[in-house]
C-alpha positions in Angstrom: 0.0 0.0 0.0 1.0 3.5 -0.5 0.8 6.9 0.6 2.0 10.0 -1.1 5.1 12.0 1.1 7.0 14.8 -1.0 6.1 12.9 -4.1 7.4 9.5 -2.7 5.4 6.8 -2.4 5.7 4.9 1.3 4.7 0.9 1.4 3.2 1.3 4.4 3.9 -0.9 7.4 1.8 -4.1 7.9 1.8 -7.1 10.1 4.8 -9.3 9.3 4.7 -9.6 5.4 4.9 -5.9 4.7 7.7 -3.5 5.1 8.3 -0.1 5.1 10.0 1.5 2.3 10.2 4.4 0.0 9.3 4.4 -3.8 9.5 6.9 -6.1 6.0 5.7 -8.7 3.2 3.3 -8.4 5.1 1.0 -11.5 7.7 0.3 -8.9 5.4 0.1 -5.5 3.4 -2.3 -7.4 6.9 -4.5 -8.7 8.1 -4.2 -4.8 4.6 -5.8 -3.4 5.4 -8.6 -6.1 9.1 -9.1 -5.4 9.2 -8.7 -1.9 5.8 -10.2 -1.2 4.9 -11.7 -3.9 1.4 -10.1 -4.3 0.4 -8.8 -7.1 -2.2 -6.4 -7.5 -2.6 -6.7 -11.6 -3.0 -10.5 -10.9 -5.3 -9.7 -8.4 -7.7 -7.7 -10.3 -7.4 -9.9 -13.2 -8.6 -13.5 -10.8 -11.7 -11.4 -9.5 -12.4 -9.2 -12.7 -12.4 -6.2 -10.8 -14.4 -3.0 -12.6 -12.9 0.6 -11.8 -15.1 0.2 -8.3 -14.1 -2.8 -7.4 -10.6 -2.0 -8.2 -10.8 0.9 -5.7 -12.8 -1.2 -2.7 -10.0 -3.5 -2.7 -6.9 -0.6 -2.4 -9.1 1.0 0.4 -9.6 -2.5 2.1 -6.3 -3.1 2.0 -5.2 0.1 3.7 -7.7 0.4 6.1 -7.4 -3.6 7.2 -3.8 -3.8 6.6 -4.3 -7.2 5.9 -0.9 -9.8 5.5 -0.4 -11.2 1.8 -1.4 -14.4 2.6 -5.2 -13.3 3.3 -5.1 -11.4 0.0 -3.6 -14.3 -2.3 -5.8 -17.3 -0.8 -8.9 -15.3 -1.2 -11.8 -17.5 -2.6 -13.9 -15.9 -6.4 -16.7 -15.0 -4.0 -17.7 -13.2 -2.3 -14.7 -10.2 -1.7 -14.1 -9.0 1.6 -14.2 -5.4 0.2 -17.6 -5.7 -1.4 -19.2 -3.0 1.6 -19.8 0.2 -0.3 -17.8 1.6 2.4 -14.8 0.7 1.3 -15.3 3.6 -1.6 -14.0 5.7 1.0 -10.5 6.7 0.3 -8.3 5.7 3.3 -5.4 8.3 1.9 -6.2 11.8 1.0 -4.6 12.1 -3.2 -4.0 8.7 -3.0 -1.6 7.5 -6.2 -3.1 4.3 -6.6 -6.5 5.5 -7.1 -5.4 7.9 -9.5 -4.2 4.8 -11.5 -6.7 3.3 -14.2 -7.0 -0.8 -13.7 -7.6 -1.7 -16.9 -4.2 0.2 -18.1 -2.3 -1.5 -15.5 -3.5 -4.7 -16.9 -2.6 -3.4 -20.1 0.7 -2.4 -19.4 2.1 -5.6 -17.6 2.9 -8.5 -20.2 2.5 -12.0 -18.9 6.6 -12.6 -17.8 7.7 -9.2 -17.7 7.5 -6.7 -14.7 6.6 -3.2 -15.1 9.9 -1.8 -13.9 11.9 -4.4 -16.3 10.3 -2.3 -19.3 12.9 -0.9 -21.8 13.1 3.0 -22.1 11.6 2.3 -26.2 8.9 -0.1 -24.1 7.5 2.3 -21.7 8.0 5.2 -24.1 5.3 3.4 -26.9 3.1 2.4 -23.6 3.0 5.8 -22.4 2.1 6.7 -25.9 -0.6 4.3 -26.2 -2.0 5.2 -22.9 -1.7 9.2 -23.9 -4.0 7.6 -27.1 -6.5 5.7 -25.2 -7.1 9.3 -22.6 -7.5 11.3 -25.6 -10.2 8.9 -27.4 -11.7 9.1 -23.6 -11.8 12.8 -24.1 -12.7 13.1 -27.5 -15.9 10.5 -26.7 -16.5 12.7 -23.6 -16.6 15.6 -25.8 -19.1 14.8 -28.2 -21.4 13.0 -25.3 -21.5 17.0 -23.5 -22.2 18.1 -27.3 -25.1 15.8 -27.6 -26.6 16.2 -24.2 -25.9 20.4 -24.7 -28.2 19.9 -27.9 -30.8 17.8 -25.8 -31.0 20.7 -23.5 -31.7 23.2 -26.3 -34.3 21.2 -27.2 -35.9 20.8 -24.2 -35.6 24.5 -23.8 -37.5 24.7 -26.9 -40.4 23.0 -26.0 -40.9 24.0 -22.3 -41.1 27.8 -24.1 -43.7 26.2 -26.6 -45.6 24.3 -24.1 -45.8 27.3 -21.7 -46.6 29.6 -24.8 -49.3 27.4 -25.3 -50.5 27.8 -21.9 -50.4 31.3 -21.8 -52.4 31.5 -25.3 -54.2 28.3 -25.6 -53.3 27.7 -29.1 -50.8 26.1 -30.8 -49.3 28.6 -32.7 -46.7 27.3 -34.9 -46.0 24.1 -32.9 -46.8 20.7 -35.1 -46.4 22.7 -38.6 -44.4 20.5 -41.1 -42.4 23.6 -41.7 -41.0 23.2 -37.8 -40.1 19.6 -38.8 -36.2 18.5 -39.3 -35.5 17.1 -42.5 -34.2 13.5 -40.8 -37.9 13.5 -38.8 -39.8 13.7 -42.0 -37.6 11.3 -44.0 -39.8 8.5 -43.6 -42.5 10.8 -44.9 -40.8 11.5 -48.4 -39.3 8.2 -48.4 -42.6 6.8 -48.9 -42.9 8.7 -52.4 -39.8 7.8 -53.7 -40.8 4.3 -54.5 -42.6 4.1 -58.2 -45.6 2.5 -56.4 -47.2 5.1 -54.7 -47.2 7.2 -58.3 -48.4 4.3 -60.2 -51.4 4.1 -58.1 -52.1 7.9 -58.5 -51.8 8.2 -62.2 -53.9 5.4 -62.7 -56.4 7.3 -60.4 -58.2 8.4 -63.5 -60.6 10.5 -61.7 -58.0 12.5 -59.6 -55.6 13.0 -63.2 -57.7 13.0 -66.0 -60.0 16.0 -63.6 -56.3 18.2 -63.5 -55.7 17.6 -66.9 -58.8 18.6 -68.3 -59.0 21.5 -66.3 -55.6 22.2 -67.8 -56.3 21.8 -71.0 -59.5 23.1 -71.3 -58.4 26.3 -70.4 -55.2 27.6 -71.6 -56.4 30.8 -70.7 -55.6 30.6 -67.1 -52.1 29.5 -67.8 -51.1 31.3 -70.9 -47.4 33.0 -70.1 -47.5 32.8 -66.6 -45.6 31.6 -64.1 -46.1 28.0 -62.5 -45.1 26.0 -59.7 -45.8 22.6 -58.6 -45.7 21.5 -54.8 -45.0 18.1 -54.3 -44.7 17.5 -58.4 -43.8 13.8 -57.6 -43.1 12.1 -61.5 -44.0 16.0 -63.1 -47.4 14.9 -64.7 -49.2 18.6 -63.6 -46.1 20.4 -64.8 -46.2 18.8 -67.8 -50.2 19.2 -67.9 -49.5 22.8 -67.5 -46.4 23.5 -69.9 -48.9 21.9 -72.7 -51.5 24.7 -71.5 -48.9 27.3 -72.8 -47.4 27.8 -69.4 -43.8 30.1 -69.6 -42.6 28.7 -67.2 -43.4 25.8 -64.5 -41.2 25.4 -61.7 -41.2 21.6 -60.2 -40.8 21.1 -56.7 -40.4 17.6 -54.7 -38.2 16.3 -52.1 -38.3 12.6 -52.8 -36.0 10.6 -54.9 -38.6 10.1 -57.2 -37.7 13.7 -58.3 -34.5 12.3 -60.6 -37.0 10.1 -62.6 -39.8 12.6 -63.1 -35.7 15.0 -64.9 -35.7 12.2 -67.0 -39.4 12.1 -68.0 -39.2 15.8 -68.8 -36.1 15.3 -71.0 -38.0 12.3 -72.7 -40.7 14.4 -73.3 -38.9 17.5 -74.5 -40.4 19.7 -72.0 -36.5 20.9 -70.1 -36.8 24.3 -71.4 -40.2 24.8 -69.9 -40.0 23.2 -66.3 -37.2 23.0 -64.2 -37.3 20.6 -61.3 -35.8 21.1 -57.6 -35.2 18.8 -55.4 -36.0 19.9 -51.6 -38.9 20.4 -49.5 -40.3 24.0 -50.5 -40.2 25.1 -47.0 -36.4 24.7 -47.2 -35.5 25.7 -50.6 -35.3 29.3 -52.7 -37.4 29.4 -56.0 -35.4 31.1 -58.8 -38.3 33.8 -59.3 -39.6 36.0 -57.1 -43.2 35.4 -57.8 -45.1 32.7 -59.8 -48.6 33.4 -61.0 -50.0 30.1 -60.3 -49.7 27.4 -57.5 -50.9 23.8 -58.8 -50.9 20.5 -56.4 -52.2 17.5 -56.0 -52.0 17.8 -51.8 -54.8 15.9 -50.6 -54.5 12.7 -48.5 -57.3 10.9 -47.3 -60.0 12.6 -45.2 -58.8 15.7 -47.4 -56.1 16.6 -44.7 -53.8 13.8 -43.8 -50.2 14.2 -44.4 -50.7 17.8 -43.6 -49.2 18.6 -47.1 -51.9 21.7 -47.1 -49.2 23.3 -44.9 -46.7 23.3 -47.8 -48.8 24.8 -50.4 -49.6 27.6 -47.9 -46.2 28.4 -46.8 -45.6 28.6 -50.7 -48.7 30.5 -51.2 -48.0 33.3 -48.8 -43.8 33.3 -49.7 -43.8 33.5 -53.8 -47.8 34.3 -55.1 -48.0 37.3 -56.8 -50.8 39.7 -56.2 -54.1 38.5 -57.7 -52.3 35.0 -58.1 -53.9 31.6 -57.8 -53.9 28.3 -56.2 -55.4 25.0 -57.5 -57.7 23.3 -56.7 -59.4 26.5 -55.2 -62.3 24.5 -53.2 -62.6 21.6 -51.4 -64.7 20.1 -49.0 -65.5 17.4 -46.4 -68.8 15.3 -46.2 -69.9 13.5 -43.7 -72.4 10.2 -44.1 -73.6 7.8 -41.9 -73.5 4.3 -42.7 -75.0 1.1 -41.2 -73.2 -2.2 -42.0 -73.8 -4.7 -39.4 -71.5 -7.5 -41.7 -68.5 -4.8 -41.2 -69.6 -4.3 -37.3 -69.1 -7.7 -36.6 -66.3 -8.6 -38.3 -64.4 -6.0 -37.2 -65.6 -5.1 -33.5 -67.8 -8.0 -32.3 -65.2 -10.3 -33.6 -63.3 -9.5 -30.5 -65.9 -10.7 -27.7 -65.9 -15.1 -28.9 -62.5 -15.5 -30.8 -62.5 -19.5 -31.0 -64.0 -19.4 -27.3 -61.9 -17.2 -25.7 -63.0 -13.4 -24.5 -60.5 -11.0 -26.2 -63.0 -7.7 -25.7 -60.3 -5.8 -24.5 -58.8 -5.8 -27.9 -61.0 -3.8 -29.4 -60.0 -0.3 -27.7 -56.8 -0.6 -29.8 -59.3 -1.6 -33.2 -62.0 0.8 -32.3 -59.8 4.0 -32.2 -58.1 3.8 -35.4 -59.6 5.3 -38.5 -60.0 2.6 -41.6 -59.3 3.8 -45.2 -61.5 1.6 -47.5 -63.9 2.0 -50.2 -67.8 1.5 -48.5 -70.4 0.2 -50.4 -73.1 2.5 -51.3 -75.9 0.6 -50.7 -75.1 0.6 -47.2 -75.1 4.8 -46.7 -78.6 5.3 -44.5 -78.0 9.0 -44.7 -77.2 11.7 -47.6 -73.6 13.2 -47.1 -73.3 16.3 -45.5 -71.0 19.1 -45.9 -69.0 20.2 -43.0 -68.7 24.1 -42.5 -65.6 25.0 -41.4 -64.6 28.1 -39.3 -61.4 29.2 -40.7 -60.9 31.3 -37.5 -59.7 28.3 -35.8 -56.6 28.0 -36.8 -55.3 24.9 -34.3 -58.0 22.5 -35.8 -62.1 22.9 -36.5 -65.1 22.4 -35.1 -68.3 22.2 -37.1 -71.8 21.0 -36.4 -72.7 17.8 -37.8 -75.7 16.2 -39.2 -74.1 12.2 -39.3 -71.1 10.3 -38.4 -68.7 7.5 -39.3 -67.5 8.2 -43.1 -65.9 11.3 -44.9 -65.8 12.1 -49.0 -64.2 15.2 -50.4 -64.5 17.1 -53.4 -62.4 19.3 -55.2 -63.6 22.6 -57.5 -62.2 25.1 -59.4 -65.1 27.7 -58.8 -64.6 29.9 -62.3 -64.5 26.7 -64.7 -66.3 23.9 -62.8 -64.1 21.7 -63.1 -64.6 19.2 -60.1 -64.3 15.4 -58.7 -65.6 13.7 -55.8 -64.2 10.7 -53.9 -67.9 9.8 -52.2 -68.8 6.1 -52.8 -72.2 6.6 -54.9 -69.6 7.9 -57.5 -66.0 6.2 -59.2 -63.5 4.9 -56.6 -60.5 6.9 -56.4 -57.3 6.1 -54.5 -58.5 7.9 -51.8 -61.3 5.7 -51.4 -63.1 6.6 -48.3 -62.6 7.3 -44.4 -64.6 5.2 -41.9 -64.7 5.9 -38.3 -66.0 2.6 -36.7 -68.3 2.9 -33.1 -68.2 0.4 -30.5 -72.1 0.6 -29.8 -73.6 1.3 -33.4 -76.3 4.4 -32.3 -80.0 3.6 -32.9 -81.7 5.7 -35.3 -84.9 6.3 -37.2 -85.9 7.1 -40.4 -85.9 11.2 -40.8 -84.5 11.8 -37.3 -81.3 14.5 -37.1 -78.2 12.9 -35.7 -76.3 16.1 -34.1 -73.2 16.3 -32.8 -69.4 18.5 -33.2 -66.4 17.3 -34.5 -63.3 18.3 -34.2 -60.0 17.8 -36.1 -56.6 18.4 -35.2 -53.0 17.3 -36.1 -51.1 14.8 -33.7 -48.8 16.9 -32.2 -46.5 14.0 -31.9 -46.2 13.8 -35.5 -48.0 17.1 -37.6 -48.7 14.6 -40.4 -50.7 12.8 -39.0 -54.4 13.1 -37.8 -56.9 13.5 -34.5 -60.6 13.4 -35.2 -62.9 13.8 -31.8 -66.6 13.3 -32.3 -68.7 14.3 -29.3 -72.1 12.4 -30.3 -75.0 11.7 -28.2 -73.1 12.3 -24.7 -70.1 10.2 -26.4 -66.9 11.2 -27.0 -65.1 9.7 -29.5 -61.4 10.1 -30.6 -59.6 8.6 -33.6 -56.5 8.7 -35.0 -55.7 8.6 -39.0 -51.9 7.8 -39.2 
């Protein structure tokens, strides 16, 4: 054991094994305990596996026991004699061999050759290596306070947002896609860069053939102006509008799918018209000013989901010229009620006899989630009705509503009536439709009002996704389309 004296180190006197002598470095205390003694300390930690704790228990144990040699070499794998947290204690004030990382030591000492019989070259490269290892610490260490000083930021972040939206009651800016990093959304655009997705949609006759004859039907509208497409995916509205005598269309995407929809507009000799960026709009800068026209294709199903709206906003307010427009310029959410009782118990009674065995308590993870499908028509019991929307409320709406349980949208352009509809007494789209399933199906009559609010809102955890509360009958019912 040592103690430091005038930067000496003492072996400190013990019962009959030790001595007392004076050394100038832990190196040559811990060769003298294996000489003189024949204990080693490297061994030691080695037989029991000792961690940088245990390593320092058993220095401390030693001091403070001053146990012979014997009673340290005939110890038994378990348990350790200096397991007592109190042995974490120091013994020595600036003790040297707590300053001293095991696992270097171990390092250090080559089976057959002592610490102090290391050459000058020897201890020079294991000082080196050591002088490696404590800068890798520090370098690790380093980025670990970077990372946890980012953390803190963020958390700073969002306590001011949370207690903003205390103070206000809204939600300001908070769950925008514009607020969202580019690696949060990735999975987002990463689902359009696969051909799939764009397949589906351009076979969608309704949904293209409805853009491209309001396109081409009147070349009026875009006539030498200035276009640009949000979210152009494979170009096919750019194109659309660049055959409508467009000047210029600007092509906007931030999914992969971008580089194939340069190549289509090479293939189709349209390059000097539209020129295609990739990034997310909120991100990027257009090389105009203005553009005179703002086409998309942004709707997902029940009209909002995906939250894409937000883009074609931010890009309405940051590049539209004065008396500029955006297409489609109308759309609109129905609401129909629908009684199926084939669909209720396959998918919610189901739950209560499954081969014999009560699983009931499955269905408040089934009930909650909204179900995209195409409904049959014959199974409507009331005519869709349109929900009015206060635009005032800007964190989600609230509307009055006449029946539950499925939405449809439409799309307009108001001037040339030009228009589509995903409802299911009309052509399936790929939208198909949105169908909110209740637990207890509500009794009604034939003529009687169903009244109730709904309310949508984005998922704050993620802004592209959906919230849709219905309070109906003294029931309140949340859903989430995700």
């Amino acid at each position: 054991t040592t103690k430091t004296t005038s930067d000496l180190i003492i072996v400190s006197s013990l019962p009959e094994d030790f001595d007392t002598q004076l050394l100038s470095s832990v190196p040559s205390t811990l060769q003298h305990c294996t000489a003189e003694h024949q204990v080693n300390l490297v061994d030691l930690i080695r037989k029991h596996k000792l961690d940088d704790y245990g390593y320092i228990k058993m220095i401390n144990f030693i001091r403070s026991k001053k146990c012979d040699a014997s009673s340290l070499t005939g110890l038994p794998d378990a348990p350790l004699p200096w397991e007592s947290e109190d042995f974490l204690r120091p013994v020595l004030q600036d003790d040297p061999l707590l300053q001293t990382d095991p696992e270097e030591l171990c390092d250090s000492e080559r089976p057959g050759l002592s610490t102090c019989q290391l050459s000058g070259a020897e201890s020079h490269d294991a000082l080196h290596r050591r002088a490696q290892a404590a800068e890798e610490r520090a370098c690790r260490s380093e980025e670990a306070l970077a990372r946890a000083m980012d953390d803190l930021h963020k958390l700073k972040l969002l306590a001011q947002g949370l207690v903003l939206n205390a103070e206000t009651g809204k939600s300001g800016n908070l769950g925008t896609v514009a607020e969202l990093r580019e690696d949060e959304d990735e999975a987002y655009f990463s689902s359009y860069g696969h051909y799939g997705i764009h397949e589906e949609m351009l076979k969608d006759k309704v949904r293209t053939e409805s853009y491209r004859d309001f396109m081409y039907r009147n070349p009026e509208v875009f006539r030498d102006k200035v276009v640009l497409d949000v979210g152009c995916g494979t170009g096919i509205l750019s194109m659309f509008a660049a055959r409508s005598g467009a000047k210029k269309v600007i092509a906007v995407d931030q999914s992969e799918i971008i580089y194939q929809a340069m190549d289509i507009v090479r293939s189709n000799q349209l390059e000097d018209k539209i020129t295609l960026i990739k990034g997310r709009i909120e991100d990027i800068n257009l090389p105009v000013e203005n553009v005179d026209i703002i086409i998309s294709e942004w709707m997902g199903y029940f009209l909002l989901f995906e939250s894409m709206l937000d883009s074609v906003l931010h890009a309405r307010d940051l590049y539209l010229a004065d008396n500029g427009s955006v297409y489609p310029d109308l759309c609109n959410i129905s609401l129909a009620a629908v009684g199926d009782t084939q669909k209720h118990q396959d998918r919610i009674a189901f739950w209560d006899d499954v081969y014999g065995f009560n699983m009931a308590c499955m269905k408040k993870a089934v009930v909650p989630e909204a179900v995209v499908e195409v409904v049959k028509e014959d199974t409507l019991i009331s005519e869709p009705t349109v929900i009015q929307v206060n635009s005032r409320l800007v964190p989600g709406f609230c509307a009055a509503l006449v029946c539950a349980v499925l939405d449809l949208f439409s799309c307009h352009v108001l001037s040339l009536q030009v228009m589509f509809s995903t409802g299911p007494q009309v052509t399936k789209t790929h939208w198909k439709q949105t169908v909110f399933l209740l637990e207890r199906p509500v009794p009604v009559q034939a003529g009687e009002e169903l009244k109730g609010k709904i309310t949508v809102r984005k998922n704050k955890k993620d802004p592209r996704s959906l919230l849709v509360t219905f309070d109906l009958r003294d029931r309140k019912l949340t859903y989430s389309l995700q």
